[in-house]
N, C-alpha and C positions, 0 to 999 in steps of 0.2 A: 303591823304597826306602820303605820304613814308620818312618815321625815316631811316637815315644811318648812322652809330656807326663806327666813324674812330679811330681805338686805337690809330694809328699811329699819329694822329694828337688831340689825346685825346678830342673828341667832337663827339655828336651828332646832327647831319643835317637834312634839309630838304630843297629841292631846291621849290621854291614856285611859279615862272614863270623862265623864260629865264633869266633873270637878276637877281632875287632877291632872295635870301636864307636866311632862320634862324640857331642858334646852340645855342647848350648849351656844355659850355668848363670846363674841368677838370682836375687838376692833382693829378697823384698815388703817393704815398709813401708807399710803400710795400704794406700791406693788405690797407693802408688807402686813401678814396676818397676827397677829397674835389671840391664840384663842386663851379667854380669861376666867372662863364658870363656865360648869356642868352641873346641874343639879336636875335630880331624880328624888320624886317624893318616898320618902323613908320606909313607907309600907311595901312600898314595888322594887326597891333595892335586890339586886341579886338575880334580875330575869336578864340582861345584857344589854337590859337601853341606854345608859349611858354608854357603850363600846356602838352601839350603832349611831348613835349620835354621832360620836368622835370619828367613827370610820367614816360616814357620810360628808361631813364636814372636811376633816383632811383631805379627801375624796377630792370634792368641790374647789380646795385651796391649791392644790394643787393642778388639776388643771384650768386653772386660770393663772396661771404661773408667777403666783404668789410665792416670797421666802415666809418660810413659817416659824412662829415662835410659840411660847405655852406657858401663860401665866401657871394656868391651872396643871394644877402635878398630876390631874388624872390625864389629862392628854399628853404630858410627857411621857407617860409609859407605852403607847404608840409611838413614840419619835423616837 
């Protein structure tokens, strides 16, 4: 599975067949993160793509040394 980090669209992807993709979305304010949605389509729930989403991502937030925040309660359970 291939992580793609769209700043422009502040989210990190992963396209999972032909039709179906995950992300996990974020927005900056200057130095600060807050990641706000994860979503994984319902069928593929349970194989760990959201946990690599979110590790790739905090990954990413942190070294670019960002303070981090988490709308979404699934990436509170990382923090």
């Amino acid at each position: 599975m291939q992580i793609e980090h769209d700043t422009e669209q502040q989210c990190f992807t992963c396209q999972l067949d032909s039709s179906q993709h995950a992300f996990l979305s974020y927005t900056l304010h200057g130095y600060h993160i807050d990641f706000i949605h994860t979503l994984v389509p319902e069928s593929l729930r349970g194989q760990g793509i959201a946990e690599k989403l979110v590790r790739e991502g905090l990954s990413w937030a942190r070294h670019q040394g960002f303070t981090i925040s988490a709308s979404c309660g699934y990436v509170r359970k990382f923090m």
